[in-house]
C-alpha positions as CSV (number, residue, x, y, z in Angstrom):
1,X,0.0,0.0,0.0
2,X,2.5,2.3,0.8
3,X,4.9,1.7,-2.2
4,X,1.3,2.3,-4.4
5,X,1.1,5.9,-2.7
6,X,4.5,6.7,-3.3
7,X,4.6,6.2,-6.8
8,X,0.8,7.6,-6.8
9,X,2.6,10.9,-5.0
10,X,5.5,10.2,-8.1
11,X,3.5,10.1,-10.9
12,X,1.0,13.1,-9.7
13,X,4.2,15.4,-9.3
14,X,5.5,14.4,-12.3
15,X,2.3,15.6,-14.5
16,X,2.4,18.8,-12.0
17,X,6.1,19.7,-13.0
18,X,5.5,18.3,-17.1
19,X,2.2,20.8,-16.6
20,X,4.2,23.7,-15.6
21,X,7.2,23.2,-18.1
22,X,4.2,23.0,-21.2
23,X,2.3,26.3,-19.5
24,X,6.2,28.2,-19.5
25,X,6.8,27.0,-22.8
26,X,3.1,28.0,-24.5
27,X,3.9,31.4,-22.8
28,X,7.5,31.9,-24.6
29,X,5.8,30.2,-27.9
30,X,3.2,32.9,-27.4
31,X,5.3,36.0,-27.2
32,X,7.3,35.2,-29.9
33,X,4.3,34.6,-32.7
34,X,3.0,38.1,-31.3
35,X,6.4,39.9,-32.0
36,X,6.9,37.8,-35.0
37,X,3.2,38.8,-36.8
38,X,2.7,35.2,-36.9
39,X,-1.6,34.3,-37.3
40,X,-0.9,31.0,-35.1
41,X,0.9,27.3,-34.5
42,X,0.8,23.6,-33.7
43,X,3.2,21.9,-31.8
44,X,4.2,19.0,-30.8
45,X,7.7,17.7,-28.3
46,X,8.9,14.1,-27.4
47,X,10.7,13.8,-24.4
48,X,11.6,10.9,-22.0
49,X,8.6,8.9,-23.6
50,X,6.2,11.8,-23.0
51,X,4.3,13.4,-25.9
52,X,3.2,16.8,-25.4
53,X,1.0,18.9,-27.6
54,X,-0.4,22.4,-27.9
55,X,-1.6,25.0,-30.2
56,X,-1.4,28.9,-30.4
57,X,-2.8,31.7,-31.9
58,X,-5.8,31.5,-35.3
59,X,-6.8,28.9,-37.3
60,X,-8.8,31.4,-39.5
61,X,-7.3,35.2,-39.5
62,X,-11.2,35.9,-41.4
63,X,-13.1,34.0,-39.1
64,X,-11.4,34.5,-36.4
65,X,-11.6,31.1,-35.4
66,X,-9.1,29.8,-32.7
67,X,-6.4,27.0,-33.5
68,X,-7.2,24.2,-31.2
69,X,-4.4,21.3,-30.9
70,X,-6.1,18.5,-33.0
71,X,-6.6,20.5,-35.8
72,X,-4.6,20.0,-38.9
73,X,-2.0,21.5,-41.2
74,X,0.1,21.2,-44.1
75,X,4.4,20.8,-43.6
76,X,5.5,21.5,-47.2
77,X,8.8,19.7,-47.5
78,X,8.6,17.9,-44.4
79,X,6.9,15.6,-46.3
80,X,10.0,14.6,-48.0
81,X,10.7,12.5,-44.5
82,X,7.6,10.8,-45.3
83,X,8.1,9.9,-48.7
84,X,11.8,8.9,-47.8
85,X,9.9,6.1,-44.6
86,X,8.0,5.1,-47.2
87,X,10.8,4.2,-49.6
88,X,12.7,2.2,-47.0
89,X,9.6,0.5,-45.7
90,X,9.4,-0.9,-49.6
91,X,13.3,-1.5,-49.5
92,X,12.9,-3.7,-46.1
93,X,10.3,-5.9,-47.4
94,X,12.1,-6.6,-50.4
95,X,10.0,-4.7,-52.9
96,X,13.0,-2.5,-54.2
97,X,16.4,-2.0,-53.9
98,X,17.7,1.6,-53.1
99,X,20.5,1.4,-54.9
100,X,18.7,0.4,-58.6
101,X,19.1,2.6,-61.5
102,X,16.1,4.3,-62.2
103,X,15.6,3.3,-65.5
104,X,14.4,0.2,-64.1
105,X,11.1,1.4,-62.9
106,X,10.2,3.9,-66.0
107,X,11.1,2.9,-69.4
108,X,9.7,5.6,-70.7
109,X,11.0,8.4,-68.6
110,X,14.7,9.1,-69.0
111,X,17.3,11.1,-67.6
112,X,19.6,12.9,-70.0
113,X,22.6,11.3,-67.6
114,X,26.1,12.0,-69.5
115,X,27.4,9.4,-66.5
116,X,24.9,7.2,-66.8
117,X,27.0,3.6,-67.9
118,X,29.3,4.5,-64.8
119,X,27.0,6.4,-62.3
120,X,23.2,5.8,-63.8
121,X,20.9,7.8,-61.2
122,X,19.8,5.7,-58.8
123,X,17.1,5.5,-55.7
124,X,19.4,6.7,-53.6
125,X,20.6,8.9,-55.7
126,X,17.0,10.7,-55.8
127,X,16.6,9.9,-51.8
128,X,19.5,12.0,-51.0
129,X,19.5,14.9,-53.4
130,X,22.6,13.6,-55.1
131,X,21.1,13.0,-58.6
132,X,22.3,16.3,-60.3
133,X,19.2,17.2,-61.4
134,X,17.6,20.6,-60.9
135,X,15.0,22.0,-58.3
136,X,11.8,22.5,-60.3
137,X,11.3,24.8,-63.1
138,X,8.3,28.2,-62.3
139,X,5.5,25.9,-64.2
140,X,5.6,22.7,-61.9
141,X,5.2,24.8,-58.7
142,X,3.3,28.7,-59.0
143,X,0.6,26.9,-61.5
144,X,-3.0,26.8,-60.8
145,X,-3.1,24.1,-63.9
146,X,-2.8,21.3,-61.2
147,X,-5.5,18.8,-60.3
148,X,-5.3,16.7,-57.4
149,X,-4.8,13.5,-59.6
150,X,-2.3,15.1,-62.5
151,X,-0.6,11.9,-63.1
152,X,3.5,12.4,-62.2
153,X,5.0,11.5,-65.6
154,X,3.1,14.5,-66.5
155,X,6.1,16.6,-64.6
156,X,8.4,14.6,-66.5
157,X,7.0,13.8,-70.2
158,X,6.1,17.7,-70.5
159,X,9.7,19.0,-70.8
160,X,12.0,15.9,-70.3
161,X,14.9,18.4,-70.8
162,X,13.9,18.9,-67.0
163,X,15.9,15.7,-66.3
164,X,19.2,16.8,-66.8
165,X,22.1,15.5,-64.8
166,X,24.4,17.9,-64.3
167,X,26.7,16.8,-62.1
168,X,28.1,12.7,-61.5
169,X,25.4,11.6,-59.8
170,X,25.7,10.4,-56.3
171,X,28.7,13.4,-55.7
172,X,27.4,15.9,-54.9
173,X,23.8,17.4,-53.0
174,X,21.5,19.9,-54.7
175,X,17.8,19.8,-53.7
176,X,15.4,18.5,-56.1
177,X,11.5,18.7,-55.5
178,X,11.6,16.9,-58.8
179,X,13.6,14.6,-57.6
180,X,11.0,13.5,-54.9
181,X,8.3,13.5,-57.3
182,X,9.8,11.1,-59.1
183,X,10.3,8.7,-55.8
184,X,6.5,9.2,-55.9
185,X,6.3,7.9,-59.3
186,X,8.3,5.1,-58.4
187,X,6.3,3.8,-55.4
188,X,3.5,4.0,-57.7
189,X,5.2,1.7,-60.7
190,X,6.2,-0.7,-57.7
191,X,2.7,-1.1,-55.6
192,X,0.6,-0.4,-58.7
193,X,-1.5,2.2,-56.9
194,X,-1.0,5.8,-56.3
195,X,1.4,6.6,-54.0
196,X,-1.2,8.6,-52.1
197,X,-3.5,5.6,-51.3
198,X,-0.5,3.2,-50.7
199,X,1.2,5.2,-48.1
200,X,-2.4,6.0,-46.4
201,X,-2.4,2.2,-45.5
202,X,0.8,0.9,-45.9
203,X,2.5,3.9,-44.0
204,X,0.5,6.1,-41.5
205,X,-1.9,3.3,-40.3
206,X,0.7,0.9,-39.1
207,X,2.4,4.5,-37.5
208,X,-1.0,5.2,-36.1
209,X,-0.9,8.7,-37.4
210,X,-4.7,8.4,-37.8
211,X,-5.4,12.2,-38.5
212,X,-2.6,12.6,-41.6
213,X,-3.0,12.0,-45.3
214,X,-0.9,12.0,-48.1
215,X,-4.6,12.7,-50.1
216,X,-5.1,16.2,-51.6
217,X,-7.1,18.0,-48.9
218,X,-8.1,22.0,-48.6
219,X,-10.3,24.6,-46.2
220,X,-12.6,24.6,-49.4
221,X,-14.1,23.0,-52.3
222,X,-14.6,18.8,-52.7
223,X,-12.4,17.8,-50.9
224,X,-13.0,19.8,-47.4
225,X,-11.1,19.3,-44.4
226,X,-12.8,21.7,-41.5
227,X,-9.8,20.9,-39.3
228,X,-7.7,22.3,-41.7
229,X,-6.3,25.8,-40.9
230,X,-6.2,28.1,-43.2
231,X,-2.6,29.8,-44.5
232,X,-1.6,33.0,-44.2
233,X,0.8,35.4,-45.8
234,X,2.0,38.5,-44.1
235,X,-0.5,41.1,-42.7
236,X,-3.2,38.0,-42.2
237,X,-4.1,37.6,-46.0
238,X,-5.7,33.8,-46.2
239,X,-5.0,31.3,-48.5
240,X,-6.6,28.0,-48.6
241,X,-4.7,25.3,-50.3
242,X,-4.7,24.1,-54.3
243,X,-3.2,21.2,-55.9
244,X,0.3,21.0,-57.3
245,X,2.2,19.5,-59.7
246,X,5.1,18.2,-57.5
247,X,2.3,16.8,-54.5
248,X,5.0,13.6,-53.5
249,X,7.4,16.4,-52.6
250,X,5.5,19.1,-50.4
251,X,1.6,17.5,-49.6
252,X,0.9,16.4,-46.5
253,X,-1.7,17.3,-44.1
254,X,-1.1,16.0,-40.5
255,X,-1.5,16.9,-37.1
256,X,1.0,17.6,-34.5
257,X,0.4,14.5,-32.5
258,X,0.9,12.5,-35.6
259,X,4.0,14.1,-36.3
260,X,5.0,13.3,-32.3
261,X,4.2,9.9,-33.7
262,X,6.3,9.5,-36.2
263,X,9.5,10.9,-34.5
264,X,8.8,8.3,-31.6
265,X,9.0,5.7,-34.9
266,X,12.1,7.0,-36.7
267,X,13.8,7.5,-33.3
268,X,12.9,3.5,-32.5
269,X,14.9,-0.1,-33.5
270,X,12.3,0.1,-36.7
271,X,10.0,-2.2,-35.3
272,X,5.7,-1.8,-34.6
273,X,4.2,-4.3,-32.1
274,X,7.4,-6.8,-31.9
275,X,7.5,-7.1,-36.3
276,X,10.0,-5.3,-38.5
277,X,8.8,-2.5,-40.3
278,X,12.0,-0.7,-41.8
279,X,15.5,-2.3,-41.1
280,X,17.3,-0.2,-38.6
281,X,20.5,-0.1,-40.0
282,X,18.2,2.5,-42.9
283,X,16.7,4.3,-40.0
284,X,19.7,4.7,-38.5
285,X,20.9,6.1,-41.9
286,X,18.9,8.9,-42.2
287,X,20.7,12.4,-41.8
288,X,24.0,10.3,-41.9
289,X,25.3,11.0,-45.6
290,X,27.8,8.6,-46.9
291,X,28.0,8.6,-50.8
292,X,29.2,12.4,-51.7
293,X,32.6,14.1,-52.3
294,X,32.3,16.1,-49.0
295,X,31.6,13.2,-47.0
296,X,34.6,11.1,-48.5
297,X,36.6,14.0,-47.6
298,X,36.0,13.7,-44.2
299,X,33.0,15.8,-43.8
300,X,30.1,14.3,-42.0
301,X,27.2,16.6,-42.4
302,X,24.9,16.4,-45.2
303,X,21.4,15.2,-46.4
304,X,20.4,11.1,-46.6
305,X,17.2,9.7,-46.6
306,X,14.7,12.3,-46.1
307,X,16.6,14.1,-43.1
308,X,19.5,16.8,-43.4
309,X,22.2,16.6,-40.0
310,X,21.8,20.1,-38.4
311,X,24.3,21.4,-36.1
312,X,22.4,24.8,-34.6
313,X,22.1,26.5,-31.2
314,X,25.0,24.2,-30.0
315,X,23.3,21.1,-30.4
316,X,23.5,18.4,-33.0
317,X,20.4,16.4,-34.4
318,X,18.7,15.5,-37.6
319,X,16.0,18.0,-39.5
320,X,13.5,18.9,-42.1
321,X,12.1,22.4,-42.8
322,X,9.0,23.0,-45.0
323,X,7.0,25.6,-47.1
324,X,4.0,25.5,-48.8
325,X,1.5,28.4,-49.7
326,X,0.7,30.1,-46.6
327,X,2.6,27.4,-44.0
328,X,6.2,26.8,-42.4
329,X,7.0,24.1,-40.3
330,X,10.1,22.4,-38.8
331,X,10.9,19.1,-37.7
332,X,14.1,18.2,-35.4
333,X,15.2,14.9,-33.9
334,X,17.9,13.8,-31.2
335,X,17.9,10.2,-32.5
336,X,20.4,9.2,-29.4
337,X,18.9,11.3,-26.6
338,X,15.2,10.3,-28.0
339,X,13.9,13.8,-27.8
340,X,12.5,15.5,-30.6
341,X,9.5,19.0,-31.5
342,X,7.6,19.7,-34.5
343,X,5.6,22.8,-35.4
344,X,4.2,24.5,-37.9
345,X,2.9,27.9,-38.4
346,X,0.1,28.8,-40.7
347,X,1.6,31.7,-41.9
348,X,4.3,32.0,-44.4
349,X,5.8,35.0,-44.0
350,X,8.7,36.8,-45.2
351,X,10.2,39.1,-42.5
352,X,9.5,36.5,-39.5
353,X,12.5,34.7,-37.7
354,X,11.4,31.1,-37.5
355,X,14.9,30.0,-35.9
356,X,13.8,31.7,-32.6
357,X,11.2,29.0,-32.1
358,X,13.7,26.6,-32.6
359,X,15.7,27.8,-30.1
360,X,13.2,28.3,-27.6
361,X,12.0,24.3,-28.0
362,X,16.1,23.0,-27.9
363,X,16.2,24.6,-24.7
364,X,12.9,23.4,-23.3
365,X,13.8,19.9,-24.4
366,X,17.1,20.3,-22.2
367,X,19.2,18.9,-25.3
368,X,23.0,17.9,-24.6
369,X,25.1,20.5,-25.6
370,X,28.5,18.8,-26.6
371,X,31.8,20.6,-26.6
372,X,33.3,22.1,-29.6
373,X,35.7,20.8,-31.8
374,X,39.1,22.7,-30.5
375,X,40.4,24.7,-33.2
376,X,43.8,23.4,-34.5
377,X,46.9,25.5,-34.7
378,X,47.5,26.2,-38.4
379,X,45.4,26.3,-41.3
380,X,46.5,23.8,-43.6
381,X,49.6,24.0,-45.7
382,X,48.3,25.0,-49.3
383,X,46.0,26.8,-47.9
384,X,46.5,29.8,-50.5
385,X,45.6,27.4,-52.9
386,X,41.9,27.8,-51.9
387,X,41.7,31.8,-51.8
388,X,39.6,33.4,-54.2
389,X,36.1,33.4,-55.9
390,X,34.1,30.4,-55.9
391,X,30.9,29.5,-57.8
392,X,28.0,27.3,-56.6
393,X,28.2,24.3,-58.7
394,X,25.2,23.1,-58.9
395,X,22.8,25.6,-58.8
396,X,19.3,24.8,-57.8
397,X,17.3,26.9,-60.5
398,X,18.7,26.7,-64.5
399,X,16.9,29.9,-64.5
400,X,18.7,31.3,-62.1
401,X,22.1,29.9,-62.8
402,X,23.3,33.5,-64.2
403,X,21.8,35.3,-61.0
404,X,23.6,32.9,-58.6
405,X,26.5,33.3,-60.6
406,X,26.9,37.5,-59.5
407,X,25.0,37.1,-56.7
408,X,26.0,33.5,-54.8
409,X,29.3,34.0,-55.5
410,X,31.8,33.5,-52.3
411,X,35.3,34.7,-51.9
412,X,37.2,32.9,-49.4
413,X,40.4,34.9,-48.0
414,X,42.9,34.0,-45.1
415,X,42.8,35.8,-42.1
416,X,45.4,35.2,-39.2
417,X,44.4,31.1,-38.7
418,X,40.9,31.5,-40.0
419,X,39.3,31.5,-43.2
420,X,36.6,34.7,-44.1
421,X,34.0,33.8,-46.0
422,X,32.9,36.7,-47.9
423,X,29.5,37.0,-50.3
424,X,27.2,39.9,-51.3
425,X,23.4,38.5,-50.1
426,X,25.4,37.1,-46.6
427,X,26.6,38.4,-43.9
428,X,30.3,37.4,-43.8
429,X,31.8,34.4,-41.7
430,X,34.9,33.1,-40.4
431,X,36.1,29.0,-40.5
432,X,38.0,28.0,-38.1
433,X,40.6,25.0,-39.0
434,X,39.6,21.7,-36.8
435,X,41.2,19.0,-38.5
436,X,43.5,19.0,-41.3
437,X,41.0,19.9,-44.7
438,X,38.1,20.4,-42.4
439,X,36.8,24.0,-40.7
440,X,34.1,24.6,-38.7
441,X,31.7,27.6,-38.5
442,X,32.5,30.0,-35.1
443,X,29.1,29.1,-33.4
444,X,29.2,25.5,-34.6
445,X,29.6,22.3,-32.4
446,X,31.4,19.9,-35.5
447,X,33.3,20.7,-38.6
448,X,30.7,22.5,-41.1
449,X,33.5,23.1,-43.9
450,X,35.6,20.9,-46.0
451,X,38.0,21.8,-48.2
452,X,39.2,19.7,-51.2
453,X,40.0,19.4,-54.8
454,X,38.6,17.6,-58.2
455,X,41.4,17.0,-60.3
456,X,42.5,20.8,-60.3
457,X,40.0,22.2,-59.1
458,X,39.9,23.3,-55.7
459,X,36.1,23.3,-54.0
460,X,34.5,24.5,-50.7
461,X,31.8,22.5,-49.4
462,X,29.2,22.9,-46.1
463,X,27.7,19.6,-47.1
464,X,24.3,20.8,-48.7
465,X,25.8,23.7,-50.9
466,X,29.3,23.0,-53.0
467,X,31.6,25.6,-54.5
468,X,33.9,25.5,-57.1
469,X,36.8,27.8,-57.6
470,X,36.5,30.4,-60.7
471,X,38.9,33.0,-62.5
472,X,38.6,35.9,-60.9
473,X,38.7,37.9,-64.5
474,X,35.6,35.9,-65.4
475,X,33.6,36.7,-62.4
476,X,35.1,40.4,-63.1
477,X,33.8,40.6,-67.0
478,X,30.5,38.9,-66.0
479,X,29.8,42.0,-63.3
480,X,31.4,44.3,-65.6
481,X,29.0,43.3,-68.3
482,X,25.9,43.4,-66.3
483,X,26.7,47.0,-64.8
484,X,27.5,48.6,-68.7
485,X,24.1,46.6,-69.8
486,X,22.5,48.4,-67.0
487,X,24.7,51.8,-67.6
488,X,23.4,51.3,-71.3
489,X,19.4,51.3,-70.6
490,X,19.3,54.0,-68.4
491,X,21.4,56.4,-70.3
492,X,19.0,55.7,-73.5
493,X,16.3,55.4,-71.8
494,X,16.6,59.1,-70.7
495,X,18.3,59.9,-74.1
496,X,15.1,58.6,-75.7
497,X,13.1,60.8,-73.6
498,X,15.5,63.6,-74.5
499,X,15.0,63.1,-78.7
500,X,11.3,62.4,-78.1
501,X,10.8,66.0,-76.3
502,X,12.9,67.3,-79.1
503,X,11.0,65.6,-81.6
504,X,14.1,64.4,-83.0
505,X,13.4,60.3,-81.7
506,X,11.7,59.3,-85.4
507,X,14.4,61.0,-88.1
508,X,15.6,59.1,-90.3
509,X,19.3,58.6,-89.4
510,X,18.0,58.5,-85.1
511,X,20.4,55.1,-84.1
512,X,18.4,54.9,-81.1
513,X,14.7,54.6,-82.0
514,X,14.2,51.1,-81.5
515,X,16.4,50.6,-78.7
516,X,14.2,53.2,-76.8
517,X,11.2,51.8,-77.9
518,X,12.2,48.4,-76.7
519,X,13.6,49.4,-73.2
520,X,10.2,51.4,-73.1
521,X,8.4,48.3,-73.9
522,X,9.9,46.3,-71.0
523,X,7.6,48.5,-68.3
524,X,4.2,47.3,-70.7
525,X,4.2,43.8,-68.4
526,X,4.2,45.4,-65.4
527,X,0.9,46.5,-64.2
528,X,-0.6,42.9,-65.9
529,X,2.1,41.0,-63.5
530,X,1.4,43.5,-60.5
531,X,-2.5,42.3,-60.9
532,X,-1.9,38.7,-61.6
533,X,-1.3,36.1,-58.1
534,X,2.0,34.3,-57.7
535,X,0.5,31.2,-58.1
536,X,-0.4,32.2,-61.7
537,X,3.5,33.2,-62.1
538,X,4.4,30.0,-64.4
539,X,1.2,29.2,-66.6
540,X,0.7,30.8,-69.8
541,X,-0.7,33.6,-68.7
542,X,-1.3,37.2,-70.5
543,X,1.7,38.9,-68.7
544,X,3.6,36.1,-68.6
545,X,3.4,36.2,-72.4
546,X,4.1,40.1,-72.6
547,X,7.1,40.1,-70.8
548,X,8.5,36.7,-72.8
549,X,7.4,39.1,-75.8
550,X,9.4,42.5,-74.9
551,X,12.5,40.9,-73.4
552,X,12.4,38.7,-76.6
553,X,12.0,41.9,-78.6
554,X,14.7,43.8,-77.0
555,X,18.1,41.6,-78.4
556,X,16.1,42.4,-81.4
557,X,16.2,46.1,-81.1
558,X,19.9,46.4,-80.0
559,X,20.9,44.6,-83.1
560,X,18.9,46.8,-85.6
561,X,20.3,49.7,-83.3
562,X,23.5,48.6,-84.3
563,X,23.0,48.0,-88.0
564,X,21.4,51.6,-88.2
565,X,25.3,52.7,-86.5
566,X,27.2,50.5,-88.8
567,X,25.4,52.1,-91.7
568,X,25.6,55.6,-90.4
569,X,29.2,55.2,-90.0
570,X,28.8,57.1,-86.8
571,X,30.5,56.3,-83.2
572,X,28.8,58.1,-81.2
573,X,27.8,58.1,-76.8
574,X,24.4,56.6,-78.1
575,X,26.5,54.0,-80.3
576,X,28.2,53.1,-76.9
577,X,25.2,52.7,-74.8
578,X,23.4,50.6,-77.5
579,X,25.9,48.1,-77.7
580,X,26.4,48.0,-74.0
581,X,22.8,47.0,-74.0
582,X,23.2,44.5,-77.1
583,X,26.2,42.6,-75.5
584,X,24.3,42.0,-71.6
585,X,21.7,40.9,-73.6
586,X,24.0,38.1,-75.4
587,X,25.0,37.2,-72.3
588,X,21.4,36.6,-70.9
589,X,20.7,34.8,-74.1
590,X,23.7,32.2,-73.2
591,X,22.2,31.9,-70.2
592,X,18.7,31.3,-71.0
593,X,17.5,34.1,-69.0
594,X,16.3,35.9,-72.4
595,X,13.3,35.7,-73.2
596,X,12.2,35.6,-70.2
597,X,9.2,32.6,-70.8
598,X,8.1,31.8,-67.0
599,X,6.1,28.7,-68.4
600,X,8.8,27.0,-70.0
């Protein structure tokens, strides 16, 4: 009797201490969405066995209808975990094997692999990021063409130049939506059905996340949910959710519970009531990268399996962010410590710091905090050998390859036994040297930085973003060309102005008529763009066709603007700023920027 009354006294403290801990962290969660303009959250922690759950703020910023802690959301890229479980659940019953080519589940899809008899993309390949193929192009994800049953070789079979390895497969890690998408596509050639319906019954019922779905669900229309909050953008503009093209890669709608679920599962030997369900030597796996040039240089951090290793706030674990319209959540697991949070926000803003949540739920969850790596003497030896300017290589977006190019660019420069890491959209860093190639961020526990070289070519790498080292005269002519393009069409354009007040803009021998006219004809898309949603932003839409039309037409221009000076014989200040125009827009040409076709 008496022992019974202690552990009844045990028990009943415990709940009154786990009580107070949730009510101090709800407060602290609290403050920080009101500072931060957030419309509400979900959460959910994991900690010795417990599951604790809450919710914060509006479900509806219209309605004004309060969040409550079983109601549901969407986690954007988070889903990618999911996907990733649901892969090497298939592996461990022997329905596929990770490390297949491709090629063996879709004949009729193809990558356009240059590596492909020595490095053919493979399961893994996709799994981890590592295929070399890009992001997603503007049409497979701001599109309101979608239905919530677009068949997935649709993303593929539309444009298959969208499969385009571009670097050895397996080497290196560039994110790929596409590349998820495709894992989609696979699980359906495997169990016949769509992936949606097979992971519903194969996946989340044995997990027992009885309030998720990998089914298209929304706040309005057929397919209802009334649990589902709404999403958000900044100043409390709603937006309920639509189908996409790339579902297998960011649609998920789940509950934080569930998601408390499923990090007790991935955190577990693999098993559900005493039978195998995923083999925990791939569990253990996930985060853990093993197949890219960083890591075979002596790098451990990195993406594998559906979870990226994160080394933040002085604590290591394993992690998955995710956006989708009008959402951002986070999902962060302490595989040897079995603690673990999720939450998501139903707003999706752009000024809000989501890292001070994370912080706030690290320290609630009284995480380890190992020591540093001590920082070595000496850099090492050839380390002038790595200072300079480095390109990203790959780049996520094809479209964006030339913006990265002047914009991503890094310079990396010696600094008494430290490395600064210099860039214009950054702040500037220092790496400090920890073991012979490998460097480590000031406020980071492990390495972070490796440095190495391919053939001749020395490269910086972090793990999830790789940099390769370029002539510094290139990077200088490609900035030098973009500020004498952008010299070029403000000079005419006021020069235009000038001869058009003087009425001198239509004679006959005027060299800059059309290059005016076309500079002019750049502002026509604006007010049809300003008027038209993002989500419209790559279908075929009226001002997506105008401005594909006038930056089309203005290569055009330049070039008759220089015949009219070659014929004129005349050299003049409007010669010069018409051919700085004519050769930035060469250069955007090579680089498929021009013209500027959203939808392609």
């Amino acid at each position: 009797m008496i022992k019974f009354f202690i552990l009844f006294l045990s028990v009943f403290f415990y709940n009154i201490s786990v009580a107070q801990e949730n009510n101090t962290l709800e407060e602290e969660l609290k403050k920080v969405i009101g500072s931060e303009n957030l419309t509400g959250a979900v959460w959910s922690t994991v900690k010795d066995g417990v599951v604790t759950s809450g919710a914060i703020g509006l479900k509806n910023s219209d309605t004004k209808e309060i969040l409550e802690n079983d109601d549901r959301v969407l986690i954007g890229s988070v889903t990618k975990t999911l996907i990733a479980t649901g892969i090497l659940h298939l592996a461990s019953r022997g329905k596929l094997d990770i490390d297949a080519p491709v090629y063996k589940f879709s004949t009729n899809i193809t990558f356009n692999n240059p590596w492909r008899e020595s490095n053919p993309v493979t399961i893994r390949d996709l799994l981890n990021h590592t295929a070399g193929i890009e992001d997603s192009r503007f049409w497979q994800v701001f599109s309101t063409q979608s239905t919530s049953t677009t068949p997935l070789e649709y993303l593929f079979t539309k444009n298959p130049y969208v499969l385009k390895v571009r670097t050895i497969p397996g080497t290196r890690f560039s994110y790929s939506n596409m590349g998820y998408s495709f894992l989609g596509l696979i699980i359906e050639k495997v169990t016949k059905k769509p992936y949606e319906t097979y992971l519903d019954k194969n996946l989340l019922v044995p997990l027992g996340m009885k309030n998720s779905t990998f089914q298209f669900t929304s706040q309005k229309g057929k397919n209802i949910d009334k649990h589902l909050a709404m999403g958000h953008f900044d100043n409390g503009k709603t937006q309920e959710n639509i189908p996409m093209f790339l579902r297998p890669a960011g649609q998920f709608t789940t509950t934080a519970k569930d998601m408390a679920k499923f990090a007790k599962f991935l955190m577990s030997n693999g098993t559900i009531d005493g039978k195998l369900f995923i083999d925990k030597a791939l569990l253990n796996q996930m985060g853990s990268p093993t197949s890219t040039e960083s890591y075979k240089n002596g790098l451990k951090s990195g993406y594998q399996f559906g979870l990226s290793y994160r080394d933040r706030y002085g604590v290591v674990g394993k992690f998955h962010r995710g956006n989708t319209t009008g959402y951002i959540a986070t999902f962060y697991l302490f595989p040897e410590q079995k603690k673990a949070f999720f939450i998501s926000f139903n707003t999706d803003s752009e000024t809000a710091n989501y890292e001070k949540f994370n912080a706030i739920l690290i320290n609630h969850l009284e995480v380890n905090k190992p020591e540093q790596l001590n920082v070595k003497e000496n850099l090492p030896s050839n380390i002038e050998e790595f200072e300079g300017y480095y390109k990203m290589k790959p780049v996520r977006f094809k479209l964006f390859a030339y913006l990265d190019l002047l914009f991503n660019s890094i310079k990396v420069e010696k600094k008494n036994n430290s490395l600064l890491v210099k860039s214009i959209q950054k702040e500037t860093y220092t790496i400090l040297p920890v073991d012979r190639n490998l460097l480590r961020k000031e406020d980071r526990v492990n390495s972070s930085h490796v440095l190495y070289k391919n053939g001749n070519v020395a490269i910086i790498s972090d793990g999830l973003v790789t940099y390769e080292k370029v002539n510094t005269t290139y990077l200088v002519l490609m900035w030098l060309s973009l500020i004498l393009g952008l010299i070029g069409i403000i000079f005419i354009f006021l020069r235009g102005f000038y001869f058009l007040f003087q009425k001198k803009l239509f004679k006959k021998h005027q060299v800059i008529t059309f290059p005016f006219l076309s500079i002019l004809g750049l502002l026509i898309p604006i007010p049809f763009l300003l008027n038209q949603s993002f989500l419209n932003l790559g279908d075929f839409t009226l001002a997506n066709v105008l401005l594909a039309i006038v930056t089309g037409v203005l290569p055009i221009a330049m070039i008759f603007g220089s015949l009219k000076i070659w014929r004129n014989k005349t050299f003049t200040i409007d010669a010069i700023g018409t051919l700085c125009i004519l050769q930035w827009a060469v250069v955007l040409i090579y680089w498929g920027v021009f013209p500027f076709r959203l939808w392609h």
